[in-house]
C-alpha atoms as a printed R data frame, in Angstrom:
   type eleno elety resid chain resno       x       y      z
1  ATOM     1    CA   UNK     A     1  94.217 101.657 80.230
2  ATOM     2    CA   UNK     A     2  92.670 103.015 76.951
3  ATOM     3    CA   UNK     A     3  95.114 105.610 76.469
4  ATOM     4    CA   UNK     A     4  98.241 103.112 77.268
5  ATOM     5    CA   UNK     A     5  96.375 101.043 74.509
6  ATOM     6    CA   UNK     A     6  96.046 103.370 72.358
7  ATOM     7    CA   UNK     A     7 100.116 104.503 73.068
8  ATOM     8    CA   UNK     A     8 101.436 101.303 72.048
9  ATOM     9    CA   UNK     A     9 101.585  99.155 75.027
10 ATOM    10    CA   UNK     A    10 100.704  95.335 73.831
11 ATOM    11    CA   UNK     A    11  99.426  94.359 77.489
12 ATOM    12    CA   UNK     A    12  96.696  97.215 77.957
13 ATOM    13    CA   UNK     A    13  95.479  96.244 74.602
14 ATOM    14    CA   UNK     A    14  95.553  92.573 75.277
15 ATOM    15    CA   UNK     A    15  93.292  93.832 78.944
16 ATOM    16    CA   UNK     A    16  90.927  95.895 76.721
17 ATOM    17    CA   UNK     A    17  90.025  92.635 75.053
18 ATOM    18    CA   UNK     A    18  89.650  90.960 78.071
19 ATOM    19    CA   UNK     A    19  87.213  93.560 79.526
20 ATOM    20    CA   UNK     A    20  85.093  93.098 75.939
21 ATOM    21    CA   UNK     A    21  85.338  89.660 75.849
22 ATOM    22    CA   UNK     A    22  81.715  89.494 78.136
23 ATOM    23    CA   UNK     A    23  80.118  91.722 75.745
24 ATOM    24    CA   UNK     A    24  81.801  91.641 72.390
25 ATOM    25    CA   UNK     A    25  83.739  89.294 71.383
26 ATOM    26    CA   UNK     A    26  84.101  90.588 67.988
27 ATOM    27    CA   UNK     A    27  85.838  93.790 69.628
28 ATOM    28    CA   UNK     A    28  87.748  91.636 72.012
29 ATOM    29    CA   UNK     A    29  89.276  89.776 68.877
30 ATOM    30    CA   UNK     A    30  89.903  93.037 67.111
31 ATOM    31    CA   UNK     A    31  92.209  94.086 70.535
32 ATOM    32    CA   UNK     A    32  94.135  90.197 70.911
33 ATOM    33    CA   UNK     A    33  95.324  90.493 67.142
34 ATOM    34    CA   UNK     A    34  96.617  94.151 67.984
35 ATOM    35    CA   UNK     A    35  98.022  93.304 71.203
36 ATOM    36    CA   UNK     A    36  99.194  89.751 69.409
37 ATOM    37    CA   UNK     A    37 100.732  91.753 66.441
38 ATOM    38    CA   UNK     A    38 102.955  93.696 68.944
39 ATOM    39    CA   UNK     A    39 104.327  90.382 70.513
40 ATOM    40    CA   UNK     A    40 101.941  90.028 73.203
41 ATOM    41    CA   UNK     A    41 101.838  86.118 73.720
42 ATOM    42    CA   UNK     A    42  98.448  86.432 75.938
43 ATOM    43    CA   UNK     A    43  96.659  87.476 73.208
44 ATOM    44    CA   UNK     A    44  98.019  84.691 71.170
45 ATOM    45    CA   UNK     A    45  96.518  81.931 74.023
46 ATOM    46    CA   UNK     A    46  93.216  84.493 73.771
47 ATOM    47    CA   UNK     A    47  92.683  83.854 70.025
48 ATOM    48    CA   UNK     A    48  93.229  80.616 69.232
49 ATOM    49    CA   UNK     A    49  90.542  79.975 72.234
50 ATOM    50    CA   UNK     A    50  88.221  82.280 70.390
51 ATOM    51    CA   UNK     A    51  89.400  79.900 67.283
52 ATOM    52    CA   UNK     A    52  88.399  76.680 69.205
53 ATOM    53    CA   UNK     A    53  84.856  78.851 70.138
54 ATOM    54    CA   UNK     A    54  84.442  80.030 66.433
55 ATOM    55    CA   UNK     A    55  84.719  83.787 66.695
56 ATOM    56    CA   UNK     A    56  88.296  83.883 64.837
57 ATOM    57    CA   UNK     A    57  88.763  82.685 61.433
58 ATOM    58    CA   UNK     A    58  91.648  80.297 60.330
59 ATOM    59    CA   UNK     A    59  92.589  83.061 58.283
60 ATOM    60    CA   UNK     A    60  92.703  85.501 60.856
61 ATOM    61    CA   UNK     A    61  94.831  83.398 63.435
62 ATOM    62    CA   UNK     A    62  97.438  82.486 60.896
63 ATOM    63    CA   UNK     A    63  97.759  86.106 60.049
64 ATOM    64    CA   UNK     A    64  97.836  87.283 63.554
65 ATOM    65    CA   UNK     A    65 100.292  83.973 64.356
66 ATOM    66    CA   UNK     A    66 102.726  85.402 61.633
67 ATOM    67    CA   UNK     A    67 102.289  89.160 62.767
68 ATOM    68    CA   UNK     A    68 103.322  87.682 66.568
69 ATOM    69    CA   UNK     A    69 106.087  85.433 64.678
70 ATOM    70    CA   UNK     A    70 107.767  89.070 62.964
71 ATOM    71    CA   UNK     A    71 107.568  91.033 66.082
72 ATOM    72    CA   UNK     A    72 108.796  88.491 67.926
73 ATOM    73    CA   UNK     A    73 111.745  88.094 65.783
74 ATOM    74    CA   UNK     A    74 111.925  91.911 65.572
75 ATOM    75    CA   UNK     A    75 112.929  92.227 69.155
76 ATOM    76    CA   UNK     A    76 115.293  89.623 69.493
77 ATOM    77    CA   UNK     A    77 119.157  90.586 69.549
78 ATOM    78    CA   UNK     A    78 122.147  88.855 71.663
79 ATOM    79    CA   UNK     A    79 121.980  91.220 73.862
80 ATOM    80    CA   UNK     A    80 118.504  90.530 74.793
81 ATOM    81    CA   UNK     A    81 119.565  86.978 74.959
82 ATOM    82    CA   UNK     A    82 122.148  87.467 77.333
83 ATOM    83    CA   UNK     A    83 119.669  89.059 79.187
84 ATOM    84    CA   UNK     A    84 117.370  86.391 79.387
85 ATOM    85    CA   UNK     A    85 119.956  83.874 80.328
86 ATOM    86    CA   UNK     A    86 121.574  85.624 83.224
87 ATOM    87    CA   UNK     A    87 117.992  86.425 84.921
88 ATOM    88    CA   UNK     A    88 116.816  82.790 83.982
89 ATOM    89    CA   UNK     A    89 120.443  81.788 85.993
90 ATOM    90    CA   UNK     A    90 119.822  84.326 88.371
91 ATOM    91    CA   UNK     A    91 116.273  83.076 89.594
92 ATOM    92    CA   UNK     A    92 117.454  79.169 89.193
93 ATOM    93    CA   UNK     A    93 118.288  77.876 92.785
């Protein structure tokens, strides 16, 4: 999982801070504003519940909330959206 972290992938680094979130929360945080700055909306829901528990600064969550916002926005295209709405249709009875 480290090395899948470590390689880009927003949902093994959003893990890794679940796995430190026992032990170190500070290191947990460090991995959900990573994993948050690459989209990952998990890791959003993870830090603003280290927000309500006071291990995240205000500062902090904006910043990683606008980080999420960007790479959100980064990956959108009407392609993707097309995408979206056919599966949504697709799974809809």
């Amino acid at each position: 999982m480290e090395e899948a972290a470590i390689g880009g992938h927003p949902n093994a680094r959003h893990n890794l801070g679940c796995i430190e979130e026992d032990g170190n929360e500070e290191r947990a945080v460090k991995h959900w504003i990573i994993a948050a700055a690459q989209g990952n909306n998990d890791s959003i829901k993870a830090l603003m519940d280290a927000f309500r528990r006071g291990f995240v600064s205000k500062d902090d969550l904006a910043a990683a909330l606008r980080a999420h916002q960007a790479a959100v926005e980064e990956t959108k295209s009407p392609q993707r959206e097309a995408a979206d709405a056919y599966v949504r249709k697709m799974r809809s009875p």
